[in-house]
C-alpha positions in Angstrom: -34.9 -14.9 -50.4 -38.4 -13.7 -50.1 -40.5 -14.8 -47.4 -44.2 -14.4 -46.8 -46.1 -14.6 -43.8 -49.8 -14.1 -43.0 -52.0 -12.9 -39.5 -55.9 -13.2 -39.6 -58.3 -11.2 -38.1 -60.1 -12.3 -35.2 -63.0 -11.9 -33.2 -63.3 -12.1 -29.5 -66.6 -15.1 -28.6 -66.2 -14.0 -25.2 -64.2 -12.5 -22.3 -63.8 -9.7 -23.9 -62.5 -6.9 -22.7 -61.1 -9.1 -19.6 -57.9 -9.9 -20.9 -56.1 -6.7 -20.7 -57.2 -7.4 -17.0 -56.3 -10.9 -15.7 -59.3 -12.0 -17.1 -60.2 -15.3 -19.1 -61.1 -15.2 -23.0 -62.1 -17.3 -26.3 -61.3 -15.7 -29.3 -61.4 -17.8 -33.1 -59.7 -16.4 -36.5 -61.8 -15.1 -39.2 -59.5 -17.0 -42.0 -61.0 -14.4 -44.8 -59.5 -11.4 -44.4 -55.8 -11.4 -43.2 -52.6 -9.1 -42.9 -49.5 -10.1 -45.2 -46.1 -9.0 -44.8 -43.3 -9.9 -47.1 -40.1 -10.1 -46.7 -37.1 -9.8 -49.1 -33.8 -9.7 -48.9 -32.1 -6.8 -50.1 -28.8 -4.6 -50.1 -30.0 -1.8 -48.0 -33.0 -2.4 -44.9 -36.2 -0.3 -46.2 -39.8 -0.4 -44.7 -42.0 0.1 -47.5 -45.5 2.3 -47.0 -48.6 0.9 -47.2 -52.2 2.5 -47.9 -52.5 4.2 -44.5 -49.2 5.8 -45.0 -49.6 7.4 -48.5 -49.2 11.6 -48.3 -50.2 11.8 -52.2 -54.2 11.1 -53.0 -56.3 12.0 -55.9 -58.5 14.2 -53.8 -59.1 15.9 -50.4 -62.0 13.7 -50.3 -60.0 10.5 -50.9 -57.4 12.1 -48.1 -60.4 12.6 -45.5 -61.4 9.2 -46.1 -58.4 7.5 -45.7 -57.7 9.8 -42.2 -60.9 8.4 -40.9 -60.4 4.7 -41.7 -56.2 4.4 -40.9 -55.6 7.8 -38.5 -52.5 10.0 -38.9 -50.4 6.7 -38.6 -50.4 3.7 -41.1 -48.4 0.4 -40.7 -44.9 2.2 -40.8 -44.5 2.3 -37.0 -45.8 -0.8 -36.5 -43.1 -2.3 -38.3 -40.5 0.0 -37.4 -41.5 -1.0 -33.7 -41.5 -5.3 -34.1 -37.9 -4.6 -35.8 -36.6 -2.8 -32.9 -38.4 -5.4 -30.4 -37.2 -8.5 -32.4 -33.6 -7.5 -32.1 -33.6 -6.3 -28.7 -35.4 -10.0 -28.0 -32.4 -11.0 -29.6 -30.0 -9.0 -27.7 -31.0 -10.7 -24.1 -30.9 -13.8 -25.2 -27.9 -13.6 -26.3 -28.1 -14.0 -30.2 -25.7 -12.6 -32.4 -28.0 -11.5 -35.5 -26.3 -10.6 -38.7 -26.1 -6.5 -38.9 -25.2 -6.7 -42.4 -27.9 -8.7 -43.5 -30.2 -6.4 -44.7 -34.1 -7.0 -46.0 -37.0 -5.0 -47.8 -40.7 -5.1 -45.5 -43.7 -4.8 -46.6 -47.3 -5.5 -46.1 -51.0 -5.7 -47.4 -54.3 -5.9 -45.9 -57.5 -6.7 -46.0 -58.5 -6.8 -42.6 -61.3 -4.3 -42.0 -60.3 -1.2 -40.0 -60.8 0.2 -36.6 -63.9 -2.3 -36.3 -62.4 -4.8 -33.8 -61.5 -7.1 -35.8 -57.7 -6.6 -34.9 -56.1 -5.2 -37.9 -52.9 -3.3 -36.4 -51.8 -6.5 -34.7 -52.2 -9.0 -37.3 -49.4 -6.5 -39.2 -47.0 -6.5 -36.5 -47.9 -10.9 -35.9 -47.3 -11.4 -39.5 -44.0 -9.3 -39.7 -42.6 -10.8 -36.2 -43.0 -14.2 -38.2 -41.6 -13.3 -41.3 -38.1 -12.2 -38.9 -38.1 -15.3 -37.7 -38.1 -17.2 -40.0 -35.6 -14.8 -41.8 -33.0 -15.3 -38.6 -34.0 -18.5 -38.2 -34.8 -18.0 -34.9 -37.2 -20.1 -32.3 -39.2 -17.9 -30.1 -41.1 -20.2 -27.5 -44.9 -19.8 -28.7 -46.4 -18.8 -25.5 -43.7 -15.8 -25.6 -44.4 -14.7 -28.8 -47.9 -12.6 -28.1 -45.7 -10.6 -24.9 -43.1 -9.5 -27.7 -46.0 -8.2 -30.0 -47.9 -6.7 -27.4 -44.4 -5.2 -26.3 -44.1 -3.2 -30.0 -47.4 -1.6 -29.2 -47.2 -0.6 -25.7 -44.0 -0.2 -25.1 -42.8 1.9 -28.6 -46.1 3.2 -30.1 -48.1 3.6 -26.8 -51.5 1.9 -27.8 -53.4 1.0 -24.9 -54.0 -2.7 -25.6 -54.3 -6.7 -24.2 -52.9 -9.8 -25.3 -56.2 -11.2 -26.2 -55.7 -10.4 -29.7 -51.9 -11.9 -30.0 -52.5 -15.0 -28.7 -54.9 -15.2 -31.0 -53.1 -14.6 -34.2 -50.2 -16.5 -32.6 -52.2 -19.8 -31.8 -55.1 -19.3 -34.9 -58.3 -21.8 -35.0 -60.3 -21.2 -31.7 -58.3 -20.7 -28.2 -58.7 -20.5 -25.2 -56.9 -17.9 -22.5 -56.3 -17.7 -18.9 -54.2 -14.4 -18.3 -54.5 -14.7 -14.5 -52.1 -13.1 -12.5 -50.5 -16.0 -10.7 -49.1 -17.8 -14.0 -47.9 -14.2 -15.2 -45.7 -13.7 -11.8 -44.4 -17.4 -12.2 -43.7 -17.8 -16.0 -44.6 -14.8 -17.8 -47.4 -15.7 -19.8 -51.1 -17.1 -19.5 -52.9 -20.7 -20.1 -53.8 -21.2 -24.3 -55.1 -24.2 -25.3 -56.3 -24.2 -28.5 -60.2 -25.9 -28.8 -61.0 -28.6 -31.2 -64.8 -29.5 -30.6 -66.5 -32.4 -31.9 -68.7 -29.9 -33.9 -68.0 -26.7 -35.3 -69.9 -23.7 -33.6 -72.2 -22.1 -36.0 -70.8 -19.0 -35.7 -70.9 -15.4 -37.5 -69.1 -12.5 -37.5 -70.7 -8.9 -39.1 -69.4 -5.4 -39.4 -69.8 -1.9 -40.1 -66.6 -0.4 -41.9 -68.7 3.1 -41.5 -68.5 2.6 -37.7 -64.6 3.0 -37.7 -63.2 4.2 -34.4 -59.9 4.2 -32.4 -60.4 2.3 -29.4 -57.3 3.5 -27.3 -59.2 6.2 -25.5 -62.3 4.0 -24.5 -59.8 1.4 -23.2 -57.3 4.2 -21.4 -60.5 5.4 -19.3 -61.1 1.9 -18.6 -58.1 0.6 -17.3 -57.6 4.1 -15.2 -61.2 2.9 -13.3 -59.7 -0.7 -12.9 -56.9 0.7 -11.5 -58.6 2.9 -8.9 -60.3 -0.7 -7.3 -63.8 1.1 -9.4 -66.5 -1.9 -7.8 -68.4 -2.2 -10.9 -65.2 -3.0 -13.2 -63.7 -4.9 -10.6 -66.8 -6.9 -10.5 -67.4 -6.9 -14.2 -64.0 -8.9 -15.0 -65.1 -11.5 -12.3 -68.1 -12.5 -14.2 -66.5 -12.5 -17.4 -63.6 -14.6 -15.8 -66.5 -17.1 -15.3 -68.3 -16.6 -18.1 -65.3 -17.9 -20.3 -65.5 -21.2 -18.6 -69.5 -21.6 -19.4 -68.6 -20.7 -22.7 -65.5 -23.5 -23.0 -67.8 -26.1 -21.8 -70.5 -25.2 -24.2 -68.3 -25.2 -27.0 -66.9 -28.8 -26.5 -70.2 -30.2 -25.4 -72.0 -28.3 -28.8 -74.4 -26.8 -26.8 -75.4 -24.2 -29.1 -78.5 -22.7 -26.7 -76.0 -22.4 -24.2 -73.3 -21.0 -26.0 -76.3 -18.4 -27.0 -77.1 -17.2 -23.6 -73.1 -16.8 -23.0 -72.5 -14.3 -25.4 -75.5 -12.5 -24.6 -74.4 -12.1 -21.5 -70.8 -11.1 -22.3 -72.3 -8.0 -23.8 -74.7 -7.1 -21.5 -71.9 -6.4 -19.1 -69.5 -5.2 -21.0 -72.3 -2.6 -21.1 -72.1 -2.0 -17.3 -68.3 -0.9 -18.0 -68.1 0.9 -21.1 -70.1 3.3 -23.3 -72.0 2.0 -26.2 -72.4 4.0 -29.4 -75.8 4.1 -30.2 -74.8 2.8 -33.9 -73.2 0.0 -32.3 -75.8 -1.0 -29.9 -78.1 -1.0 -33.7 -76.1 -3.4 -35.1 -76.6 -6.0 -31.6 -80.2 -5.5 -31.4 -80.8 -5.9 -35.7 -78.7 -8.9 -35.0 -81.3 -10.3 -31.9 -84.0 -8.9 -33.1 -83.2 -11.8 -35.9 -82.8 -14.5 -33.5 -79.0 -15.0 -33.1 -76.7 -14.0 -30.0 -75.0 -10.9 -30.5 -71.8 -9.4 -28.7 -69.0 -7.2 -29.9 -66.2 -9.1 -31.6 -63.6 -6.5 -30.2 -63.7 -3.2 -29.2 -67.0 -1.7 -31.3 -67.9 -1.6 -35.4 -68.2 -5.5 -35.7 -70.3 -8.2 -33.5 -70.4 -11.7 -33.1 -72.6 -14.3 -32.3 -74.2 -17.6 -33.3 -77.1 -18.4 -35.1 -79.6 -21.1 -35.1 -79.7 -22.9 -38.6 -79.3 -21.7 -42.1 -83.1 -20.1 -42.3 -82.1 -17.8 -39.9 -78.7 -17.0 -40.9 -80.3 -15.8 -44.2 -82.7 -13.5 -42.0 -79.5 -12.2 -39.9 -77.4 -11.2 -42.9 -80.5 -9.4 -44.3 -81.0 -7.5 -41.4 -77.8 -6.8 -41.4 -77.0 -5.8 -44.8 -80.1 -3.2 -44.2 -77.8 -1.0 -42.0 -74.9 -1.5 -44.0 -73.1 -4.1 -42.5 -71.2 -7.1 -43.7 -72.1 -10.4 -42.4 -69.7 -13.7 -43.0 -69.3 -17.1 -41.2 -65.8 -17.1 -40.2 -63.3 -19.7 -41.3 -61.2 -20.6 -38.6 -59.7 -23.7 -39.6 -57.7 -24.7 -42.5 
């Protein structure tokens, strides 16, 4: 049996960072670069490296390289973790999973690193459908992000929000409510996926060169949202609202609107959080061209929309002149 599952990257239109906080978000797939995790059944269970786990490279150089784009840590842990989460899923509801049914994992990626663009959870998404499908077990959707977010937090300790497995979960363009209230009653947020008349006209463009972990810059946030801090407090509000603008100009295809909205998400996001003065480049090359521009995630790759095909040659341009990539993101099939 060999089963193969897939997780794309993602990028965050706006919200973002309010949904580690009870906040609101809309976040879309980027269908070109995704994680896949096979799965094959075998006599004995093995987790098989991949490139961020290697100990054997052809130079120091090619070691340092490799430290700076996956860490210390590759996709090991991550998998290690979703096992052990899947089967103690399995255990409190009751399921009695086969222990001597034993499979080979492993995984691939393409999904830039440490750039926002979600790459650690599409490998645990991808490898928590792969199990299910191996079990045969149903997992009601909505619960399925809690369980991946669950891995990270709870076994590896990454400071992170659900934002990104709702996402991978649900695909296409979704929208989020994580408020409190739904959380205390049923465990899990509002999604509902978007299907607008029109397409936005959309990009997404990164910097693999501005690589970063963003656990710490999310730790110190969180420890000011938990201390009541005014301005953070404040911040998610407006981003709570500013999701909503953002929903209503993405069915009604108002493009100018949509504009203004994710300008906006940035510019407080910037009363919050520390921007890297590489990263604040890459927002104003990006409306200094005439498109909206807001990070996709955490930092290292922005999103926006632009404003016909004349201008999205002059974005990826400017772009490309600082060394980033610029694509318009599939996120349908």
């Amino acid at each position: 049996m060999n089963i193969v599952t897939h997780a794309y990257a993602r990028a965050g239109l706006v919200g973002n960072p309010s949904d580690g906080y009870n906040g609101k978000t809309i976040s879309f797939v980027i269908r070109q670069y995704k994680a896949t995790v096979t799965l094959r059944e075998s006599e004995r269970f093995e987790i098989l490296p991949g490139s961020g786990d290697l100990t054997n490279f052809d130079s120091v150089g090619a070691f340092l390289r490799d430290v700076k784009l996956n860490g210390y840590y590759g996709g090991m842990r991550l998998l290690k973790a979703i096992v052990k989460k899947f089967h103690d899923y399995a255990a409190k509801q009751n399921l009695k999973l086969p222990m001597d049914k034993n499979f080979t994992l492993s995984f691939e990626t393409d999904i830039p690193r440490l750039v926002g663009m979600s790459g650690s959870s599409a490998i645990v998404c991808a490898a928590f459908k792969a199990m299910m499908a191996f079990y045969k077990v149903d997992v009601l959707k909505p619960l399925i992000p809690n369980l991946i977010l669950s891995a990270e937090k709870e076994e590896l300790n990454i400071s992170a929000g659900l934002q990104d497995r709702v996402i991978q979960t649900y695909e296409g363009l979704t929208y989020m409510d994580f408020d409190k209230k739904l959380f205390a009653e049923r465990g899990y947020g509002e999604y509902v996926p978007l299907d607008p008349p029109k397409a936005p006209p959309l990009y997404v463009a990164f910097d693999p060169d501005r690589a970063e972990v963003s656990d710490v810059t999310h730790r110190n946030l969180r420890a000011m949202y938990d201390a009541g801090d005014a301005t953070v407090v404040g911040a998610m509000d407006k981003l709570r609202k500013l999701t909503d603008r953002g929903r209503s100009a993405v069915m009604n295809g108002d493009w100018d609107e949509l504009h203004k909205v994710t300008n906006e998400n940035f510019d407080i996001r910037k009363t919050i959080m520390p921007i890297a003065p590489e990263n604040q480049r890459m927002i104003d090359v990006a409306r200094g061209a005439g498109a909206s521009a807001k990070f996709a995630g955490s930092g290292g790759a922005i999103c926006g929309v632009f404003h016909g095909e004349e201008q999205f040659t002059k974005l990826a341009a400017a772009l490309k002149a600082i060394g980033c990539t610029t694509v318009k993101p599939q996120i349908w099939e």
